[in-house]
TORNU-120426 format. One record per residue (C-alpha): residue number from 1; residue in one letter; x negated, y, z. Coordinates in nm, 3 decimals. Each point is the difference from the previous one (the first is absolute). Example, Ala and Ser with C-alpha at 12.3 -4.5 7.8 and 13.67 -1.06 7.14 Angstrom:
BEGIN
<rec n="1" res="a" u="-1.230" v="-0.450" w="0.780"/>
<rec n="2" res="s" u="-0.137" v="0.344" w="-0.066"/>
END
This chain:
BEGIN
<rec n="1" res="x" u="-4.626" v="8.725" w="-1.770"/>
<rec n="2" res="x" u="-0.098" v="-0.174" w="0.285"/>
<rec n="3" res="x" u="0.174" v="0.088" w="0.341"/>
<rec n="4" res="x" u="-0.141" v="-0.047" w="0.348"/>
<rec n="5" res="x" u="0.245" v="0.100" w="0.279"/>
<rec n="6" res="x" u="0.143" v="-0.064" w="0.313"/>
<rec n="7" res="x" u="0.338" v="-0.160" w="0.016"/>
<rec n="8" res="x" u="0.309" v="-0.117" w="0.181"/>
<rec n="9" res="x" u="0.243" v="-0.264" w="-0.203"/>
<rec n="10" res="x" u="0.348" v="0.098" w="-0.039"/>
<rec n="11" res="x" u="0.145" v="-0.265" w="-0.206"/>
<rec n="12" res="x" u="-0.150" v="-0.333" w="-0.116"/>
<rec n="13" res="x" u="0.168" v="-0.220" w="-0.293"/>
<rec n="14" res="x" u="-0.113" v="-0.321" w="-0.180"/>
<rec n="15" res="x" u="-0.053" v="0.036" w="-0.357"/>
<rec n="16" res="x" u="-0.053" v="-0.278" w="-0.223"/>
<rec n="17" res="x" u="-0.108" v="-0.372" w="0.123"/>
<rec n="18" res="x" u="-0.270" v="0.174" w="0.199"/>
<rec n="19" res="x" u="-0.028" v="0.388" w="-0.026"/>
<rec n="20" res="x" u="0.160" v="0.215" w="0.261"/>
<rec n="21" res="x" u="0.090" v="0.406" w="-0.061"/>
<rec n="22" res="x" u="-0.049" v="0.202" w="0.320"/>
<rec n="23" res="x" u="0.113" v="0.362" w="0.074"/>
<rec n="24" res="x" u="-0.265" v="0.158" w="0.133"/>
<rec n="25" res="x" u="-0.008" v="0.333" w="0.212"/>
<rec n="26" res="x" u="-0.320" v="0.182" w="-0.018"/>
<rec n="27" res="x" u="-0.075" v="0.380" w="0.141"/>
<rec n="28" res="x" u="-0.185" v="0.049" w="-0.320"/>
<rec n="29" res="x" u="0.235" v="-0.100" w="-0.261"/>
<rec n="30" res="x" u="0.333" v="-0.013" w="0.169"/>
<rec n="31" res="x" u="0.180" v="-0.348" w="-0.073"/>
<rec n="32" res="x" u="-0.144" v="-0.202" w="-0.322"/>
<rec n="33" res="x" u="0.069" v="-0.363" w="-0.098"/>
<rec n="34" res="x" u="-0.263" v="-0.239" w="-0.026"/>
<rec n="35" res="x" u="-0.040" v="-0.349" w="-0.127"/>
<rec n="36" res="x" u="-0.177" v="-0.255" w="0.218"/>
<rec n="37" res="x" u="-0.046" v="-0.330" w="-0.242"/>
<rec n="38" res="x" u="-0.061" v="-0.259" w="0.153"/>
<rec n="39" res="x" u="0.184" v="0.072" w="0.337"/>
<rec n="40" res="x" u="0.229" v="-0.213" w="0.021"/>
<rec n="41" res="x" u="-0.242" v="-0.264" w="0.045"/>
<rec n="42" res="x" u="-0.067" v="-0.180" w="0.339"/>
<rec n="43" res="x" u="-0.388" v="0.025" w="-0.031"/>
<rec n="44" res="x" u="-0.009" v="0.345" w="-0.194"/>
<rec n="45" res="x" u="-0.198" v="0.289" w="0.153"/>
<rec n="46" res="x" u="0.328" v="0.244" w="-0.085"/>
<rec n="47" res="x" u="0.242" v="-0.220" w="0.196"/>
<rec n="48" res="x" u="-0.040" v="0.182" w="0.335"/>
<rec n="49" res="x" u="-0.039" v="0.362" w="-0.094"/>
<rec n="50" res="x" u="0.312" v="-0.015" w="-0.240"/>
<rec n="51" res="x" u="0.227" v="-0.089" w="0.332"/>
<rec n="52" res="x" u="0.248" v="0.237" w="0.060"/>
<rec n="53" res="x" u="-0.133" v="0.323" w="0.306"/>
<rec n="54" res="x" u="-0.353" v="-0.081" w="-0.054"/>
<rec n="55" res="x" u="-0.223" v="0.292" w="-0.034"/>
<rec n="56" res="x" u="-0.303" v="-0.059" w="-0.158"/>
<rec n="57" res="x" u="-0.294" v="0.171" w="-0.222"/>
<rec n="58" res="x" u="0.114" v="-0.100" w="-0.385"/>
<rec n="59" res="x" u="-0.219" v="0.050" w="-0.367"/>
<rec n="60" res="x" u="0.203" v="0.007" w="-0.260"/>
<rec n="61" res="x" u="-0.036" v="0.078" w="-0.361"/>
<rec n="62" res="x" u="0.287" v="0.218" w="-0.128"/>
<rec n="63" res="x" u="0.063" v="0.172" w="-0.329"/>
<rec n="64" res="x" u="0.220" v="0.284" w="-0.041"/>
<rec n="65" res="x" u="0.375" v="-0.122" w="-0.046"/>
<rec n="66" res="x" u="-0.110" v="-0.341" w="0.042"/>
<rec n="67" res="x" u="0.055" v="-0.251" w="0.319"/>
<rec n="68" res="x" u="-0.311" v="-0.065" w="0.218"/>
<rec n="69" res="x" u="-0.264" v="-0.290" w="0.049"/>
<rec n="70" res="x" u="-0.118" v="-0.098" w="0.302"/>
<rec n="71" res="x" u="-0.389" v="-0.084" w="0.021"/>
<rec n="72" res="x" u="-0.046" v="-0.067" w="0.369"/>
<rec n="73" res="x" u="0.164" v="0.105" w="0.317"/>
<rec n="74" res="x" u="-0.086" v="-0.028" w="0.351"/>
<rec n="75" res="x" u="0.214" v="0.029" w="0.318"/>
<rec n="76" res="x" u="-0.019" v="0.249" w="0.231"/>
<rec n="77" res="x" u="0.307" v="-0.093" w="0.225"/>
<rec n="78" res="x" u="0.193" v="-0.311" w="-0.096"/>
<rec n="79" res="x" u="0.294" v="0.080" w="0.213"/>
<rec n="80" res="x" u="0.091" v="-0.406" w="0.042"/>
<rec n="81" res="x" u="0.201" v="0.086" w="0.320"/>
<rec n="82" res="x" u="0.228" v="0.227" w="-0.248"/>
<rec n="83" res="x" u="0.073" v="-0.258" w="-0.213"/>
<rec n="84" res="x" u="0.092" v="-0.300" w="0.320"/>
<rec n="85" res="x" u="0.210" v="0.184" w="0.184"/>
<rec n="86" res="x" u="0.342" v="0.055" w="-0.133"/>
<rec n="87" res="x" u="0.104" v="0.336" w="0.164"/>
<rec n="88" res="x" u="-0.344" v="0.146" w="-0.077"/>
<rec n="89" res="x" u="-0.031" v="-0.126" w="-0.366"/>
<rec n="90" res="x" u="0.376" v="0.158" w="-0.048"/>
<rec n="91" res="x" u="-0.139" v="0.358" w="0.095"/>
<rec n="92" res="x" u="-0.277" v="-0.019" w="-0.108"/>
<rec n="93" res="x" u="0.158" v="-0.107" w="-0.362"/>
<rec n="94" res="x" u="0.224" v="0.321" w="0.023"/>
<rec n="95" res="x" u="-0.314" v="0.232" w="0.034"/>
<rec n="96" res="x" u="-0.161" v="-0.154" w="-0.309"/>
<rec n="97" res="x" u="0.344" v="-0.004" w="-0.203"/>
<rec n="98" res="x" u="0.036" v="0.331" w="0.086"/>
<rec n="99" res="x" u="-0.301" v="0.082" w="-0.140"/>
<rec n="100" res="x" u="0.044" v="-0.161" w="-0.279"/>
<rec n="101" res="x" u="0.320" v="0.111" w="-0.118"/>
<rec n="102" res="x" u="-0.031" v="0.351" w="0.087"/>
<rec n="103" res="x" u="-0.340" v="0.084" w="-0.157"/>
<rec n="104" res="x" u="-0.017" v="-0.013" w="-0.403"/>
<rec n="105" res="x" u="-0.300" v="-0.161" w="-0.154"/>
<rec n="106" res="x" u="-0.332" v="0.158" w="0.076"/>
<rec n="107" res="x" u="0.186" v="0.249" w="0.264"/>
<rec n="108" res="x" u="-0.128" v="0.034" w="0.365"/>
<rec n="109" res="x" u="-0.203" v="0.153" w="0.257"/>
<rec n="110" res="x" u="-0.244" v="-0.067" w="0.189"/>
<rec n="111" res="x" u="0.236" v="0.109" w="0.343"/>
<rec n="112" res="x" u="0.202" v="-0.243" w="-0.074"/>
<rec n="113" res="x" u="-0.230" v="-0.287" w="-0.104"/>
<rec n="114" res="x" u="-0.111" v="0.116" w="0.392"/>
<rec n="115" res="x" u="0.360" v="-0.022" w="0.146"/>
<rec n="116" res="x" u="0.090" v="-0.374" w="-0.128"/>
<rec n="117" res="x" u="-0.329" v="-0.113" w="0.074"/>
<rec n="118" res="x" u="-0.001" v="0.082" w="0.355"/>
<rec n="119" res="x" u="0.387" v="-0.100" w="-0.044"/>
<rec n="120" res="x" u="-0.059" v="-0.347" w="-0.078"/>
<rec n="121" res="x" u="-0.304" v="-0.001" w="0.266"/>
<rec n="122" res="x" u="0.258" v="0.146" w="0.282"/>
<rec n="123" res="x" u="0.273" v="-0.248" w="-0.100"/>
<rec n="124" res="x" u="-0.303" v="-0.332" w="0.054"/>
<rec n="125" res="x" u="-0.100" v="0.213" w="0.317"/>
<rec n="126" res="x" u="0.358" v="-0.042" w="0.134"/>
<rec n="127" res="x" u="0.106" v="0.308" w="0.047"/>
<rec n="128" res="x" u="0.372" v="0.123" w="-0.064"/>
<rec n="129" res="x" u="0.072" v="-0.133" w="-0.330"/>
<rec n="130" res="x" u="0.353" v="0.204" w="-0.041"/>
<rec n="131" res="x" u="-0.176" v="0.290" w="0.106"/>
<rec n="132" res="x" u="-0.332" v="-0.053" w="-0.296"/>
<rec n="133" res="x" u="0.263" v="-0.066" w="-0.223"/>
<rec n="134" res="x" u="0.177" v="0.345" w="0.091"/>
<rec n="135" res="x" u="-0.321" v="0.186" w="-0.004"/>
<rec n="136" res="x" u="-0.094" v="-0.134" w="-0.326"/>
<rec n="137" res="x" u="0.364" v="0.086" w="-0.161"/>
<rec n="138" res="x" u="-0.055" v="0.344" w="0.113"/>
<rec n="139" res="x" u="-0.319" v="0.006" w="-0.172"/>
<rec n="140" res="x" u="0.144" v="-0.113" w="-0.317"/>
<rec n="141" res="x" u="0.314" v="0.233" w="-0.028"/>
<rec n="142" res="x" u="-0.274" v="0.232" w="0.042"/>
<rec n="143" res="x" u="-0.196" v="-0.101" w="-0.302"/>
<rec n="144" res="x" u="0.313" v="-0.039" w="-0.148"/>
<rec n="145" res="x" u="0.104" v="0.349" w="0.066"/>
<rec n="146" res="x" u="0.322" v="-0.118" w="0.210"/>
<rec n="147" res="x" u="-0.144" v="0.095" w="0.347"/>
<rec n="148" res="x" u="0.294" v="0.086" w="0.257"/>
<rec n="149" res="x" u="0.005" v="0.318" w="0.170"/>
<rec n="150" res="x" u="0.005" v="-0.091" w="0.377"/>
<rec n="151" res="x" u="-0.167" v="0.287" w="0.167"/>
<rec n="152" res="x" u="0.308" v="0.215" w="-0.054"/>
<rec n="153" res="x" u="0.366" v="0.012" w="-0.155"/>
<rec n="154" res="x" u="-0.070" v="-0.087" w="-0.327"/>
<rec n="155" res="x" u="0.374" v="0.190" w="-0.043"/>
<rec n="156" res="x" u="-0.057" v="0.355" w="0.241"/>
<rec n="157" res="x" u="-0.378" v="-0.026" w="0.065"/>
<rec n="158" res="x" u="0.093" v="0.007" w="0.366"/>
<rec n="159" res="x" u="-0.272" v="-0.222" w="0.203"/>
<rec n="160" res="x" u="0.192" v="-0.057" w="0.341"/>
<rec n="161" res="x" u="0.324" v="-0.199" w="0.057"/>
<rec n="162" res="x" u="-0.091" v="-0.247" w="-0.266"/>
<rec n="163" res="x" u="0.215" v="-0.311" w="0.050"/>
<rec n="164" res="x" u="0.078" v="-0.205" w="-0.320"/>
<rec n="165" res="x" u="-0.223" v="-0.127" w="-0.311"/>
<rec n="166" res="x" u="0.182" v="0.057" w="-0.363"/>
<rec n="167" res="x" u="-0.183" v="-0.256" w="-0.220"/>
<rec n="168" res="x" u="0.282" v="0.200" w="-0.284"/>
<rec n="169" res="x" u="-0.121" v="0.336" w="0.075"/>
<rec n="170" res="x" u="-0.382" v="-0.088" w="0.045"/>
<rec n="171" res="x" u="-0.054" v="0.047" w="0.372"/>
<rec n="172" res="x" u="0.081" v="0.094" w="0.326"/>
<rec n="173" res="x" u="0.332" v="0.226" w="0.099"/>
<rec n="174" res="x" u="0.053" v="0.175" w="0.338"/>
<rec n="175" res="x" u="0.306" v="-0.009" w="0.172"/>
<rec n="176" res="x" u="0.175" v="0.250" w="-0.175"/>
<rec n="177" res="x" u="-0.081" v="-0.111" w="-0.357"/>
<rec n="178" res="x" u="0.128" v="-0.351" w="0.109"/>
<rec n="179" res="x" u="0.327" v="0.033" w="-0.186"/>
<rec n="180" res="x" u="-0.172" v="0.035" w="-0.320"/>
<rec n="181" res="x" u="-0.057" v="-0.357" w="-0.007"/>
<rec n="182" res="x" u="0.238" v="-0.240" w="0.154"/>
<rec n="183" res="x" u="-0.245" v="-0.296" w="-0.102"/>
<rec n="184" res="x" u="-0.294" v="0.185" w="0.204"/>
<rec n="185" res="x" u="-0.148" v="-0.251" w="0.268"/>
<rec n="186" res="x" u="0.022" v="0.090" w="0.331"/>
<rec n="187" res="x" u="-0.380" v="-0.006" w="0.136"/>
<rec n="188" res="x" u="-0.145" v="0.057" w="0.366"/>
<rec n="189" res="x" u="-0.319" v="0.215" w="0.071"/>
<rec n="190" res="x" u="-0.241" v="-0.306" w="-0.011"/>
<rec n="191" res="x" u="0.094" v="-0.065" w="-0.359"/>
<rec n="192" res="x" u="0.017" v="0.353" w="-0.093"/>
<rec n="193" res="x" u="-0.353" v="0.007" w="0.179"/>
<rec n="194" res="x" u="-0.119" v="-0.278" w="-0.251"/>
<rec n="195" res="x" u="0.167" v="0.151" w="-0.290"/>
<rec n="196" res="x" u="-0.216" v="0.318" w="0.039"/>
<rec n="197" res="x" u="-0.283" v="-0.173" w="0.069"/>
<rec n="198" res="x" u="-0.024" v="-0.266" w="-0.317"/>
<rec n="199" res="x" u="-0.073" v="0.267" w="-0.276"/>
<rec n="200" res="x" u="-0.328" v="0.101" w="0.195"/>
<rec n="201" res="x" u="-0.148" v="-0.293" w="0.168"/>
<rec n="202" res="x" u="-0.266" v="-0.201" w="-0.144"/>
<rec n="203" res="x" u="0.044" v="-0.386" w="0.024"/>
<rec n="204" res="x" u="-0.364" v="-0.030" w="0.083"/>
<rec n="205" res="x" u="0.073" v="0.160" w="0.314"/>
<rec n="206" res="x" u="0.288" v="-0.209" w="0.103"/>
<rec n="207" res="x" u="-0.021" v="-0.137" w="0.334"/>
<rec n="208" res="x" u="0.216" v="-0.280" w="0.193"/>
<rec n="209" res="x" u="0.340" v="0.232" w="-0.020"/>
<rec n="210" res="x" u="0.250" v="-0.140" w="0.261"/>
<rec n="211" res="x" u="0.391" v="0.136" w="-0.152"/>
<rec n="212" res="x" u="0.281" v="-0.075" w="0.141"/>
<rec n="213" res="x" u="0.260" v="-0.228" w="-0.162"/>
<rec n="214" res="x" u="0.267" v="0.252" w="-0.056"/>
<rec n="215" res="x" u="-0.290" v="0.243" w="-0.151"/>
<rec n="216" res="x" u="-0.088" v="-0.285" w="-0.251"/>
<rec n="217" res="x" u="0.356" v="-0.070" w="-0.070"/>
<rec n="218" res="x" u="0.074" v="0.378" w="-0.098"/>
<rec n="219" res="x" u="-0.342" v="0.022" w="-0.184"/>
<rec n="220" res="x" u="0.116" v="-0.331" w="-0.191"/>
<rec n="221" res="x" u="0.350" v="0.145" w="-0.119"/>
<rec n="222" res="x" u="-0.191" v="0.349" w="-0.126"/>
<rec n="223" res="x" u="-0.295" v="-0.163" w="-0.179"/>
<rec n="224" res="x" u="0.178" v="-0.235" w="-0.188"/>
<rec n="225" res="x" u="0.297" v="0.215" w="-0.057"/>
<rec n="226" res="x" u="-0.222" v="0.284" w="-0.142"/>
<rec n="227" res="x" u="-0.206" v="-0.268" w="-0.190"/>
<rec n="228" res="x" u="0.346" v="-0.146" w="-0.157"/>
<rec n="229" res="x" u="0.112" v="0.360" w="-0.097"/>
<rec n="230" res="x" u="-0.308" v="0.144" w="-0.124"/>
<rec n="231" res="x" u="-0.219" v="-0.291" w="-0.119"/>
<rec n="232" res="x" u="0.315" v="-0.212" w="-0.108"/>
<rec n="233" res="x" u="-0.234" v="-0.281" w="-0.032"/>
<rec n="234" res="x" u="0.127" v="-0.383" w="0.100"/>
<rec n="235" res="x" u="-0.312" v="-0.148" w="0.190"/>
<rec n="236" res="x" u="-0.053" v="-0.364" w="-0.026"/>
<rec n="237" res="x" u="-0.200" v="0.014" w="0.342"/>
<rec n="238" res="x" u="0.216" v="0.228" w="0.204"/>
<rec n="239" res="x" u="0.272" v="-0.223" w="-0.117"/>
<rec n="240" res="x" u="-0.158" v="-0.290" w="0.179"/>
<rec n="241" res="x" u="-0.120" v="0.190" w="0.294"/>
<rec n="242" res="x" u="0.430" v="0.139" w="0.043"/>
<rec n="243" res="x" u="0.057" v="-0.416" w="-0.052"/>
<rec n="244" res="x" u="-0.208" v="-0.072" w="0.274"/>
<rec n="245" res="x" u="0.145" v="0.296" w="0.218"/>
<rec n="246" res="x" u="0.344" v="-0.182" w="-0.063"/>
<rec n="247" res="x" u="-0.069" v="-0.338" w="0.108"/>
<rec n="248" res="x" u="-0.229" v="0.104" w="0.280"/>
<rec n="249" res="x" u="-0.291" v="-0.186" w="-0.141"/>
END
């Protein structure tokens, strides 16, 4: 059957002396894989819409069970900037890995097809990339069915006094709950602020956020510590982007 949709790439590997496979994320189908031959020539007309982050309209033909063939493609956004900057293409690469390892074959939504598209647009934009990458982890453990609970004590229900995150227990404690969790991270009322405010904002709307350091630094320590715990996946990008945190590059 032949397949026309809109796309974003997630992943892009050479096959073969000239082929490449790309991991496609389409509001349609969800994520499919799709053979470009011929791409990983210099003059071919695939070359430049198989790169990783570009979003682009695709026509594929695609049997049921089988891999897809790409017909033609043409970009929408190329996202070059994404792919010469180092701190931008390492963000940007942990949006699309997320995507692509937490979403089976042919799974998706449209929303979310939304969120990493203006995602990756926000990130070239140069706006707060710890903060898109935040947002957009929110909106996976969502999907996922792993979202927090950060409007109250996800251990009394109480919605005042709240003053550590439990990535363990699955949210937010107040003050008298702390005990429950010795490992609970302390957090002030700007990252509790954020916290409450990631499940229900819309990264289209994001504006040019100003957040204090600390703020970041407490939102860092939750998000990844709730991703480690609950997602328990080792991310080759946020691996590189921590690397880069460590040597101050």
């Amino acid at each position: 059957m032949l397949r026309s949709v809109q796309g974003i790439v997630l992943r892009s590997m050479d096959y073969g002396e000239g082929n490449k496979i790309i991991s496609l994320f389409t509001p349609e189908l969800g994520k499919v894989g799709v053979m470009a031959r011929g791409a990983k020539k210099v003059k071919s007309r695939h070359a430049a819409v198989t790169q990783l982050f570009t979003y682009g309209d695709f026509v594929f033909f695609k049997q049921r069970g089988q891999m897809g063939s790409l017909n033609s493609a043409e970009i929408i956004e190329a996202h070059h900037a994404l792919r010469e900057d180092l701190h931008m293409s390492a963000h940007a690469s942990y949006l699309v890995e997320m995507t692509d390892r937490m979403l089976g074959d042919e799974e998706g939504s449209t929303y979310i097809f939304e969120q990493l598209k203006a995602g990756l647009m926000a990130i070239e934009e140069g706006k707060d990339m710890q903060i898109v990458v935040h947002l957009y982890e929110m909106k996976m453990f969502d999907l996922a069915g792993y979202l927090p609970v950060t409007d109250a004590c996800v251990s009394c229900g109480e919605t005042t006094g709240i003053t550590t995150f439990s990535p363990a227990m699955g949210g937010t404690l107040c003050a008298r709950c702390r005990y429950k969790d010795a490992a609970a991270i302390p957090i002030g009322e700007g990252t509790l602020k954020l916290l409450k405010l990631f499940p229900r904002m819309d990264m289209r709307r994001l504006g040019a956020v100003q957040v204090k350091d600390e703020t970041k630094a407490q939102l860092k320590t939750c998000m990844r510590a709730y991703m480690d715990i609950h997602v328990g996946v080792q991310w080759k990008s946020r691996g590189f982007i921590e690397q880069m945190e460590k040597y101050n590059i």
